[in-house]
C-alpha positions in Angstrom: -6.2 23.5 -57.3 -8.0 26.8 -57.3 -11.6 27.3 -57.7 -13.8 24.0 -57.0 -12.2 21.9 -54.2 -11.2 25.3 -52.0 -14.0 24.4 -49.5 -12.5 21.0 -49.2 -9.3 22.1 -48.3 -10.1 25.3 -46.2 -12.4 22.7 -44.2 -9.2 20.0 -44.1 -6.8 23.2 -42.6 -8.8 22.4 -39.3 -7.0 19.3 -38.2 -5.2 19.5 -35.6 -1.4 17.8 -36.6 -0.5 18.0 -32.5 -1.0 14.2 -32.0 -0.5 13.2 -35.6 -0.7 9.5 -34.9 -3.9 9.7 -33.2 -6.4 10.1 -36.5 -9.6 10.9 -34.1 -7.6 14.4 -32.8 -6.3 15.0 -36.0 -10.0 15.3 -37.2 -11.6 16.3 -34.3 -12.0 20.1 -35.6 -12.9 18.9 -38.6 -15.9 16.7 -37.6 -16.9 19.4 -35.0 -17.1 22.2 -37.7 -19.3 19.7 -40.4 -21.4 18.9 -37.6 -22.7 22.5 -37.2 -23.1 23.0 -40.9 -26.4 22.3 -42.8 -26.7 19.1 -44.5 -26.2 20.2 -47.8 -23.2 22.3 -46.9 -21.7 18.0 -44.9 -22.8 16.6 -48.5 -20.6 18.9 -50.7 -18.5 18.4 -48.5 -18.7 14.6 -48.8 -19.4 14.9 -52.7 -16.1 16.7 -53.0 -14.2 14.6 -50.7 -15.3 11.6 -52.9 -14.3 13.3 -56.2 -10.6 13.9 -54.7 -10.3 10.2 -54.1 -11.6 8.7 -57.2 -9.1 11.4 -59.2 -6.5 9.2 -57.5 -8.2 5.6 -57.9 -6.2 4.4 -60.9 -4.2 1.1 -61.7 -1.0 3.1 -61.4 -1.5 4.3 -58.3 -2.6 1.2 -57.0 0.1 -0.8 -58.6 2.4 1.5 -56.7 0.5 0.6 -53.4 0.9 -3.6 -54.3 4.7 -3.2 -54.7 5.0 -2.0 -51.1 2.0 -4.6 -50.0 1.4 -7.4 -52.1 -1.2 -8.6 -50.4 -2.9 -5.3 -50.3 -6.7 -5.0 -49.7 -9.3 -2.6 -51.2 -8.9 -0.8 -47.4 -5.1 -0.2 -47.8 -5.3 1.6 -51.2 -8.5 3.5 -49.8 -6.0 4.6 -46.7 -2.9 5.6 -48.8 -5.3 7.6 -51.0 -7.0 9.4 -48.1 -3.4 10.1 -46.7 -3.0 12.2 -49.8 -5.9 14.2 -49.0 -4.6 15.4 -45.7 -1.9 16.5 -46.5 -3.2 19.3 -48.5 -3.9 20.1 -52.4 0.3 20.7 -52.3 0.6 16.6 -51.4 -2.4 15.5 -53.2 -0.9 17.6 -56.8 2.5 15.6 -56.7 0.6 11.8 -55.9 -1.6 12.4 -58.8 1.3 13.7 -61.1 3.1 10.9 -60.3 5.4 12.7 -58.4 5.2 11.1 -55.2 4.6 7.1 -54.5 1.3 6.8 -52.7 3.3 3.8 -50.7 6.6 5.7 -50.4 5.8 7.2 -46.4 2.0 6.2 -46.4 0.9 2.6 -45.4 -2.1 3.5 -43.7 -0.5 6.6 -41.4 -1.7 10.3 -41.8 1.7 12.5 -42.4 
């Protein structure tokens, strides 16, 4: 995904995957880095962030989710699609192709 969402990405490369259950570290570096950035440079960030997630808000991919949880809430589609945004453009490429279930390894986890 070349071109627009590199700053996106580049920023994501920050986490910290040591204690990959524990989503605060994971971010940590990530947070820290936005919070010394202008406010423009945290809302392109945020505008872009946004954009990745709604490319992946669509019936199929939430059907997929309700197969694995029927009695899936707004928050747990919102979780498996953020899941696909950390793990990289790689990850996020394959769930929106279809090639990956969103609900195959992701319930709410990061990688």
């Amino acid at each position: 995904m070349p071109g627009k969402f590199d700053y996106f990405w580049i920023t994501m490369e920050l986490c910290d995957w040591r204690d990959e259950w524990n989503d605060d570290k994971v971010l940590r570096p990530v947070i820290r880095y936005l919070s010394k950035q202008d406010d423009q440079i945290i809302f392109a960030f945020d505008d872009l962030m946004a954009e990745l997630l709604y490319g992946l808000d669509t019936k199929k991919l939430a059907a997929q989710c309700e197969k694995v949880d029927p009695l899936m809430c707004d928050d747990t589609f919102l979780n498996s699609r953020c899941a696909a945004l950390i793990n990289g453009p790689d990850f996020y490429e394959k769930v929106k192709r279809g090639d990956w279930t969103l609900a195959e390894d992701y319930s709410g986890s990061i990688r």
